[in-house]
TORDO-980633 format. One record per residue (C-alpha): x, y, z; residue in one letter. Coordinates in steps of 0.1 Angstrom, whole numbers, padded with zeros to 4 digits, always signed. Layout:
! residues N
XYZA ...
This chain:
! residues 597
+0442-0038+0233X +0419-0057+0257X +0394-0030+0280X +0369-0051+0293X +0347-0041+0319X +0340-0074+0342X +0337-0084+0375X +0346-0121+0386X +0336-0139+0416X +0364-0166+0421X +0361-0195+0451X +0401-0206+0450X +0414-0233+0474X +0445-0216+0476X +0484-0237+0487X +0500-0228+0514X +0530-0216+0489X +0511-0187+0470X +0486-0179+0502X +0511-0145+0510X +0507-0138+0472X +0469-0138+0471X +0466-0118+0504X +0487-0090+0486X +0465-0093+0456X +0435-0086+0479X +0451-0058+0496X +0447-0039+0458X +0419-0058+0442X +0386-0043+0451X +0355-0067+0462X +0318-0053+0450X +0294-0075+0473X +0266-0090+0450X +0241-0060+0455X +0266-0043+0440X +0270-0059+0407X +0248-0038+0387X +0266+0000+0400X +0303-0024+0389X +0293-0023+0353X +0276+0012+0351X +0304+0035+0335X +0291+0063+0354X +0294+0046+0389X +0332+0055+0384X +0329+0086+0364X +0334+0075+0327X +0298+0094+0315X +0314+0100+0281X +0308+0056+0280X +0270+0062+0293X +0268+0088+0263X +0284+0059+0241X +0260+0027+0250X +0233+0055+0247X +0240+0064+0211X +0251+0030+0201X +0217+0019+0211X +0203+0043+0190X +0221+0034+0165X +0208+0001+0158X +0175+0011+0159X +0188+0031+0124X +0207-0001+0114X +0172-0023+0116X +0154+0001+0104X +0179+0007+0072X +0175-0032+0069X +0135-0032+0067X +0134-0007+0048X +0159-0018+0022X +0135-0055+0026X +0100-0041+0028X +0100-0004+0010X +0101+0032+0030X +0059+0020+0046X +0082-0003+0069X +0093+0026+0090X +0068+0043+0115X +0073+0081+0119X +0065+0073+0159X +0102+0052+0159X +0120+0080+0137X +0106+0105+0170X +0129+0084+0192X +0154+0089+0175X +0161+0119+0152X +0159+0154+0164X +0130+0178+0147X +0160+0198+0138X +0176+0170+0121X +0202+0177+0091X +0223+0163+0069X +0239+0162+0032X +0226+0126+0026X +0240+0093+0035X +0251+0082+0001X +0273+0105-0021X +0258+0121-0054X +0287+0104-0075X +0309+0077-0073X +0345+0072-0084X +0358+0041-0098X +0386+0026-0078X +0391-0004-0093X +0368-0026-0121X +0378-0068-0126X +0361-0094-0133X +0356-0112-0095X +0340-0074-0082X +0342-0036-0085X +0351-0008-0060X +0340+0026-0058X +0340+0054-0036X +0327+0091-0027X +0320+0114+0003X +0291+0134+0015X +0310+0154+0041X +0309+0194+0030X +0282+0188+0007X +0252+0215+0009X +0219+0202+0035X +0195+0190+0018X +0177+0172+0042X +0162+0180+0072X +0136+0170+0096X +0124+0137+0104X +0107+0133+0066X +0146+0146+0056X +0163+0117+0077X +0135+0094+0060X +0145+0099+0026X +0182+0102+0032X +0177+0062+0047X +0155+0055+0021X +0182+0065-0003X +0208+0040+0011X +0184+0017+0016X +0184+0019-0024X +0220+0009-0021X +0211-0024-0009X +0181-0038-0026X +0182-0071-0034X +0163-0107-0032X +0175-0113+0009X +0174-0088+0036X +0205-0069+0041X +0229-0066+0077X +0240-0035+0088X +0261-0021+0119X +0274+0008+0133X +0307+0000+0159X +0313+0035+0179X +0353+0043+0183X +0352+0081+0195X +0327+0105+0214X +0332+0141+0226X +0306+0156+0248X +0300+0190+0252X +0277+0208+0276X +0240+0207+0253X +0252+0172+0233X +0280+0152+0222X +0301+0138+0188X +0302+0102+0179X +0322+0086+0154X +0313+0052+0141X +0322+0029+0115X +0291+0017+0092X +0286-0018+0072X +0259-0029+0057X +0257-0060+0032X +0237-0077+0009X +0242-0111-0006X +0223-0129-0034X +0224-0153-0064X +0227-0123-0085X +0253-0107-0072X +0269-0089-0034X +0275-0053-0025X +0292-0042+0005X +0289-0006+0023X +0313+0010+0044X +0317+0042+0057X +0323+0068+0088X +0293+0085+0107X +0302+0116+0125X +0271+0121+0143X +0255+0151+0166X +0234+0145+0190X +0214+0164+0213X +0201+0155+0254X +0170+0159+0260X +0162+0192+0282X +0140+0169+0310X +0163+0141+0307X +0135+0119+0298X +0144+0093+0269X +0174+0087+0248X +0199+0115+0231X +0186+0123+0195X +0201+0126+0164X +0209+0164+0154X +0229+0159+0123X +0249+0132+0102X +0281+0136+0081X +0294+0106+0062X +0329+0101+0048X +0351+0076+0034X +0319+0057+0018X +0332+0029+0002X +0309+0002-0021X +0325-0033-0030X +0304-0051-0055X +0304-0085-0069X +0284-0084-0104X +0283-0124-0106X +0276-0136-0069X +0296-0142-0043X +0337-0148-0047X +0336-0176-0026X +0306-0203-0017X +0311-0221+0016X +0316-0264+0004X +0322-0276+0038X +0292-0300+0037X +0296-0309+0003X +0333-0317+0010X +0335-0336+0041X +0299-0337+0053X +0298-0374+0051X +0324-0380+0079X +0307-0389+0112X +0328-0364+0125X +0313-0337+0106X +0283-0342+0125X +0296-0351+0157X +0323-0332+0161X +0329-0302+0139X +0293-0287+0142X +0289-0289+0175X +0293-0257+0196X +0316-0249+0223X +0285-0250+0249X +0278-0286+0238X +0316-0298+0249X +0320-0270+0279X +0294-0291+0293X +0309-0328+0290X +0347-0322+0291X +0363-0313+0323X +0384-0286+0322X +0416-0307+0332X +0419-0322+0301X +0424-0291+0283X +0389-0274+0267X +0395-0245+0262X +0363-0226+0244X +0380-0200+0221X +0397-0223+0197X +0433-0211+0191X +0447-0240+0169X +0438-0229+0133X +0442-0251+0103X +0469-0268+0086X +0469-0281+0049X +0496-0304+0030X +0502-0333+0009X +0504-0358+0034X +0504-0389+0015X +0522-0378-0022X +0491-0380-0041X +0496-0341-0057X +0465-0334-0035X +0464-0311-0003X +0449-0323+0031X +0434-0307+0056X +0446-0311+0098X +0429-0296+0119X +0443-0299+0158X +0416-0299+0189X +0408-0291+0222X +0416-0316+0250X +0389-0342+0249X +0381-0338+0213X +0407-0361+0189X +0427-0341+0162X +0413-0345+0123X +0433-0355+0093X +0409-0351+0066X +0425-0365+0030X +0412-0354+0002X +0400-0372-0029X +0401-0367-0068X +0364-0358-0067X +0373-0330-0040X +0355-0351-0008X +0376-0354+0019X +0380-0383+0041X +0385-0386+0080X +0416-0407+0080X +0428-0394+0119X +0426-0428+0135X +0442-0446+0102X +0472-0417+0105X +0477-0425+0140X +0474-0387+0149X +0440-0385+0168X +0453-0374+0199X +0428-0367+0229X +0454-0345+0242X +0452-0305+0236X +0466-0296+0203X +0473-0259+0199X +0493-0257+0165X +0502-0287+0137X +0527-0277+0116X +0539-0301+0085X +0573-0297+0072X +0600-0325+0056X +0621-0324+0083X +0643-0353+0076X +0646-0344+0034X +0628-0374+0024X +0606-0357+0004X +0571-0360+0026X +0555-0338+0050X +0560-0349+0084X +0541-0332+0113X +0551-0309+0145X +0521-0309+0171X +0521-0286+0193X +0505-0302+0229X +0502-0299+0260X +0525-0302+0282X +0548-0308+0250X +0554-0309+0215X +0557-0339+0194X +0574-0349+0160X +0558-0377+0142X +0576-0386+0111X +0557-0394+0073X +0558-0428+0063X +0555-0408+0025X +0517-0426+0029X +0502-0408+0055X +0509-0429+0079X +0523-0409+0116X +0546-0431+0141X +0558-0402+0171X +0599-0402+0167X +0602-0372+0195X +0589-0357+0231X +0601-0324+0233X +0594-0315+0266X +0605-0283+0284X +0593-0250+0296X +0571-0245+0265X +0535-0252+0286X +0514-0230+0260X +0531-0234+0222X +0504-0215+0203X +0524-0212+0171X +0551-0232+0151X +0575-0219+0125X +0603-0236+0104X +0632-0224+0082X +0674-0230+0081X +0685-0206+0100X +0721-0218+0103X +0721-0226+0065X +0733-0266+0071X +0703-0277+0046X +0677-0289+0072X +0647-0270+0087X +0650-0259+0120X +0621-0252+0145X +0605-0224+0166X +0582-0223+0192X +0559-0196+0204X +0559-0202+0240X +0527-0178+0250X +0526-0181+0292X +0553-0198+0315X +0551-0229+0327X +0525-0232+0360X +0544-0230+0391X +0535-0221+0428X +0534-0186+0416X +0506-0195+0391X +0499-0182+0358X +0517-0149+0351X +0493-0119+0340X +0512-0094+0315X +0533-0069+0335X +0526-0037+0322X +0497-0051+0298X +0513-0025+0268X +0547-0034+0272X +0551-0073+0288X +0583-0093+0290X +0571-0120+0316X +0552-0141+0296X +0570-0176+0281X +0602-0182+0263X +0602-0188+0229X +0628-0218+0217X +0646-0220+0188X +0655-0262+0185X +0686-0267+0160X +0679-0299+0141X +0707-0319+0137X +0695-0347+0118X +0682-0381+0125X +0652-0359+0144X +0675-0345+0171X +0672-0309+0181X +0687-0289+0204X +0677-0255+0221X +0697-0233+0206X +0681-0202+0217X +0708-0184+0236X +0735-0198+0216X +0718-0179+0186X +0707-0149+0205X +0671-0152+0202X +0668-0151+0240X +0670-0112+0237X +0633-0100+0243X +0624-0134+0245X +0592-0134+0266X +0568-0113+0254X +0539-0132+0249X +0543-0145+0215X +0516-0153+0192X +0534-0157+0160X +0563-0162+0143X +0570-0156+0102X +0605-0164+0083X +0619-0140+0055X +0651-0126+0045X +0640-0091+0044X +0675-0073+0043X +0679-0093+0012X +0712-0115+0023X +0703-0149+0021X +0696-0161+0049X +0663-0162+0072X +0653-0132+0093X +0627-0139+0121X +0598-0114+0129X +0581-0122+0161X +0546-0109+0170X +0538-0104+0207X +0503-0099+0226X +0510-0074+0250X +0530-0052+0231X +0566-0045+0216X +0574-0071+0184X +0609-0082+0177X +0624-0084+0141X +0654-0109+0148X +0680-0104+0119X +0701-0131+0114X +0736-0122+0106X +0751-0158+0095X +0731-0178+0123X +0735-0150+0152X +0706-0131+0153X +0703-0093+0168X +0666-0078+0175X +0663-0049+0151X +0625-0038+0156X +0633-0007+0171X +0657+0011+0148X +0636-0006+0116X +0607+0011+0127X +0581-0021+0132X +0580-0026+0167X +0543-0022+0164X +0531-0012+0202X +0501-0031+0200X +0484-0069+0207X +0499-0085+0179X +0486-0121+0166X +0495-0127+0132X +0524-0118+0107X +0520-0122+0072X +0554-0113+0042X +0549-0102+0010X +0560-0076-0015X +0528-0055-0017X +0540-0027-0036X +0562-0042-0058X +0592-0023-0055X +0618-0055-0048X +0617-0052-0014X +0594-0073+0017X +0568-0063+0035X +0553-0072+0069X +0514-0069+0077X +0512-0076+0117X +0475-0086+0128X +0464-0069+0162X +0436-0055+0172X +0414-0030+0168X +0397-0019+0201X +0363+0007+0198X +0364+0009+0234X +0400+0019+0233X +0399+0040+0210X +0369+0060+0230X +0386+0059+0261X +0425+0061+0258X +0416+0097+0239X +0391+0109+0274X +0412+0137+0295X +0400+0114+0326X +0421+0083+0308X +0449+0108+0313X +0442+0116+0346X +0434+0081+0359X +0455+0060+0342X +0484+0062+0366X +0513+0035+0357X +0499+0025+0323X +0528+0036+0304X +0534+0066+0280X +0499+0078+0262X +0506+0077+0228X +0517+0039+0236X +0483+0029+0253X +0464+0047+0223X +0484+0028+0199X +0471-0002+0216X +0438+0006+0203X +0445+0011+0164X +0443-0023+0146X +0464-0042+0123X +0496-0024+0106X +0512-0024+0075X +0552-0014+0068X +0568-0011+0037X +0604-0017+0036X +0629+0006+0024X +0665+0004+0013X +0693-0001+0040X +0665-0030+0060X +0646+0000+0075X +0606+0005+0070X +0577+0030+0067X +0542+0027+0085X +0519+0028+0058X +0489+0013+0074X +0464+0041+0079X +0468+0054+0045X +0470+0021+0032X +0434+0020+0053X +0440-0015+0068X +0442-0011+0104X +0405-0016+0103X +0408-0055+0108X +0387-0063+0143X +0399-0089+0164X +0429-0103+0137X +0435-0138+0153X +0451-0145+0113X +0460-0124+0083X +0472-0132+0052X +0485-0119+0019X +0471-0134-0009X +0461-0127-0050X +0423-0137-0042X +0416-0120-0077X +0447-0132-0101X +0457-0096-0110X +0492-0097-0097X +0491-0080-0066X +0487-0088-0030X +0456-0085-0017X +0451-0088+0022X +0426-0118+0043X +0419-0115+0079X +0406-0138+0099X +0388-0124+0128X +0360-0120+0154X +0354-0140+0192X +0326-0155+0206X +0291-0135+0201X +0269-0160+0214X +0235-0144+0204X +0247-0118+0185X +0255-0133+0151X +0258-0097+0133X +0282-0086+0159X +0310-0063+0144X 
C-alpha cells in the first residue's frame, strides 16, 4: 500500500485529443497555490492530528535511538540528563527494555536466535535515572568494537484526551570482526502532552514485546566481494558506482532513465564453462553488463564481446535454453519490446526475434511448458498499457485494479517462433492487474505447470492449468492476497509434501496508522471494503498448502509479514540445515537517510 502525502506542480503541453480529459481531472483535483505548500503537507491542515501525534513521537523517538547508539559507543557519561528532560516524563515507568531471560530458539553453527518479553513484568524502573539504566541495559546488548544503528518505525497510535499509544517496531545492530547481533522488538509506548503545550509529548511508560536477538558468534554470514570480484572492470567505476543523481543529470528522460532501478539480476552459465555469470540489465542510456566469471572468482565485463550491451531500457533478462541445445540463451525484456537472442554455446548473443506488441512495460519474465510439448514457453508481465491519447493509466480502485497491462503468454513452437496464446489458454481472465511477477509450480501435484501471478494494486491470480487450459483459482484456494504484491517465491517450507507460496508486498507504517483512524472510516468514501484497504497495509504473506490444492495464511504467526518495501523474496537454505529459510530484498531511495527503515 502506497499513502504518500505529496503535492506536484506539473506544466503539461497537453494534445488536443486528451484536453476534455485533463479539464475533468481539474474539476476534482484540488490546486494549493505556492503559499500554500507548507499547510498541504501539515496532517492537521485536514484533520488527521492522530499523524501530528505520530511525526511528534517518532521524532522523539530517535532522539532515544541515538542516544541508545552513544551510549552503547561511548558508556552511560554520553547521555546528558538535560536531553533525557525532553524526552521522558518525571513519571516515567517501565519493566526494562531487555527481558531478564532469554529462551533459545534455535543454536547452529552460522548464528543463534533467542527470544523473551518484558511485557507484564513488575516496574522496576522509574524516573528519568530509571529510563537511564533501562537504556543503559540494552545498550549492554550491543557493545562491541563499531557503533551500533538503531530505529524505531511507528505502525499504530491511539490518542486519548491527556496522551496517546504508539506502537513501533525497534532494530538495533551491531557488526564486527568478532561477531554480529541483531535486536528486534515492539515498543508500546505512553506518552503524555504537555499541559501548556510548549515542547514535544513525553514518554510516560514503555512495554516491550516480542524481543528477539539474532547473533552471529563468528562475524558476519556474508562479506560484501563486489570490488574484489569485478572491481577491475572500467565499468565498475564508471558505471555501477555511480548514483542515480549522477545519470538523472546527463540522460534525458526519453531514452528511458528511470531512477528506481526495477531490472534486478540475472545469473547463468552462459558460455558452458560449469561457472555462473552475472547480467545485469540497465536503464536507457546506460548499456546492459554481462559480467563472466573466471576460475579465480574475478569477473569479467564481456557485454560488448556478447553483443548484448544495449543502450535501450532493459527491464528484465531472463536466460533459458529455449531451442534445447543445451546453452542458455537470453530473453530481454525492452522497451518498446522484447527480444530473443540465441547462445552461440560460447557466450556469444546474435537477436533471432522482435516481439513487439502491447507489452510497453514487461517488468518480469517467466518460463516453463505449459502445454507439455518439451519446449519452454514464455510469459510476460505487462505492468501499464501501452501509451495512447488517453495517457498512462493510474490504478482504478488503487486496492482492487484491473486496468493496468495485459500479461502474454507466447507458445513456442520451435525454430524461435511464438505465438500469443493467451486467450487460447485462458490466461486472459484477470489479466490486467498490474503484474509484477510471475512464478511456475505444479502445486496441485498433477504434472503439469500452475502459474501464480502477483499484482501491484491488489487481487493475485493462481492460474491452474488443467492440461494446457488454465482457470484462476486464487479465490476459492485462499491466496488472493489483497495487497501490493511484487514477488513470488515456491517452496515446501514445512515439509509436509506439499508447495508453498511466499508473495512479497508491502508493508506500509503509515497504513497501518491510518487505515485503523475512525476518520479513515469516515473519509475514505469509494476506497473499497475496510478490511481490504487495512490488508493493503500488512506486508509480505505466507500460505501453506493443504490437501485438495487449497491453502492456509500462516504469515503472521509464521511472523514474516514484517518484510518493508519487498521489491524480491526468496526461499533459500542460507544455513545448510535442511529447511527453507526466507531473503527479502527491499527498501527505495533514502537519499540522506542511509539508516532509514
Amino acid at each position: 500500500m502506497r499513502i504518500f502525502r505529496v503535492v506536484l506542480v506539473l506544466a503539461v503541453a497537453v494534445a488536443p485529443s486528451a484536453a476534455s480529459a485533463q479539464r475533468a481531472q481539474a474539476q476534482v483535483t484540488p490546486a494549493f497555490e505556492p503559499e500554500n505548500f507548507a499547510a498541504a503537507v501539515d496532517p492537521r491542515a485536514d484533520g488527521w492530528d492522530t499523524e501530528a501525534l505520530s511525526e511528534q513521537a517518532e521524532a522523539q523517538l530517535k532522539s532515544v535511538a541515538a542516544w541508545l547508539a552513544d551510549v552503547a559507543a561511548d558508556g552511560p557519561d554520553a547521555l546528558a540528563s538535560g536531553d533525557v528532560a525532553s524526552v521522558v516524563d518525571q513519571a516515567f515507568e517501565s519493566s526494562g527494555f531487555v527481558p531478564g531471560e532469554l529462551t533459545a530458539r534455535y543454536r547452529g553453527t552460522a548464528f543463534a536466535v533467542d527470544s523473551g518479553s518484558v511485557s507484564g513484568a513488575a516496574t522496576t524502573y522509574r524516573g528519568a535515572q530509571g529510563f537511564r539504566r533501562a537504556l543503559g541495559a540494552l545498550a549492554e546488548r550491543l557493545a562491541g568494537d563499531r557503533s551500533p544503528r538503531a530505529d524505531f518505525k511507528l505502525y499504530s497510535v491511539d490518542a486519548g484526551s491527556a496522551g496517546f499509544t504508539i506502537l513501533a517496531h525497534f532494530e538495533a545492530s551491531v557488526a564486527g570482526p568478532a561477531g554480529s547481533r541483531q535486536l528486534n522488538a515492539v515498543w508500546s509506548t505512553i506518552w503524555r502532552l504537555p499541559a501548556d503545550g510548549d515542547g514535544g509529548p513525553l514518554m510516560l511508560r514503555v512495554e516491550v514485546a516480542d524481543y528477539e536477538e539474532t547473533s552471529t558468534p563468528r562475524g558476519p554470514l556474508f562479506v560484501d566481494v563486489t570490488e574484489a570480484a569485478v572491481g577491475h572492470n572500467p565499468s565498475y567505476q564508471d558505471q555501477l558506482l555511480q548514483s542515480p543523481d549522477a545519470w538523472l543529470n546527463r540522460i534525458p528522460k526519453a531514452v528511458g532513465y528511470n531512477k528506481t532501478g526495477w531490472q534486478g539480476v540475472s545469473v547463468a552459465d552462459v558460455n558452458g564453462d560449469g561457472l555462473d555469470d552475472i547480467f545485469l540489465p540497465e536503464q536507457g542510456g546506460l548499456p546492459n553488463r554481462l559480467y563472466v566469471q573466471n576460475r579465480e572468482g574475478t569477473f569479467d565485463d564481456r557485454s560488448a564481446e556478447a553483443a548484448i550491451d544495449y543502450l535501450e531500457r532493459a527491464l528484465a533478462g531472463l536466460f533459458v535454453d529455449l531451442d534445447n541445445d543445451g546453452d542458455q540463451d537470453l530473453v530481454l525484456s525492452s522497451r518498446p519490446a522484447v527480444l530473443v537472442l540465441e547462445n552461440d554455446g560460447g557466450g556469444q548473443f546474435a537477436r533471432v526475434r522482435h516481439i513487439a506488441g502491447n507489452i510497453p512495460d514487461s517488468n518480469s519474465l517467466s518460463a516453463a511448458d505449459y502445454d507439455g510439448d518439451g519446449d519452454l514457453d514464455l510469459y510476460i508481465c505487462g505492468y501499464r498499457r501501452a501509451y495512447d491519447e488517453r495517457g498512462v493509466a493510474s490504478p482504478v480502485p488503487y486496492h482492487d485494479a484491473n486496468n493496468g497491462g495485459r500479461n502474454v503468454l507466447l507458445r513456442n513452437d520451435g525454430g524461435f517462433r511464438f505465438v500469443d496464446a493467451t486467450v487460447e489458454a485462458g490466461l486472459d481472465v484477470n489479466n490486467r492487474r498490474f503484474s509484477l511477477a510471475a512464478s511456475w509450480e505444479d502445486f496441485d501435484g498433477d504434472g503439469d505447470a500452475d502459474l501464480y501471478v502477483a499484482n501491484d494494486y491488489g487481487r493475485n491470480n493462481l492460474y491452474r492449468n488443467d492440461g494446457g487450459r488454465f482457470v484462476d483459482v486464487a479465490g476459492e484456494a485462499g491466496v488472493e492476497d489483497i495487497s501490493s504484491g511484487m514477488s513470488v517465491s515456491w517452496a515446501d517450507y514445512n515439509r509436509d509434501g506439499r508447495m508453498d507460496v511466499y508473495v512479497g508486498n508491502m508493508f506500509s507504517a503509515a497504513g497501518n496508522r491510518i487505515t485503523y483512524q475512525r476518520k479513515f472510516e469516515r473519509d475514505r468514501q469509494r476506497a473499497g471494503p475496510l478490511a481490504e484497504v487495512q490488508r493493503m497495509a500488512r506486508g509480505n504473506s505466507l500460505f501453506a498448502g493443504t490437501s485438495g490444492g487449497a491453502f492456509r495464511d500462516r504469515s503472521v504467526d509464521a511472523n514474516v509479514t514484517m518484510g518493508r518495501w519487498s521489491w524480491s523474496s526468496v526461499f533459500a537454505d542460507i544455513n545448510n540445515d535442511g529447511w527453507e529459510d526466507l531473503v527479502v530484498a527491499n527498501g527505495n531511495l533514502t537519499q540522506t537517510l542511509p539508516d532509514d527503515l
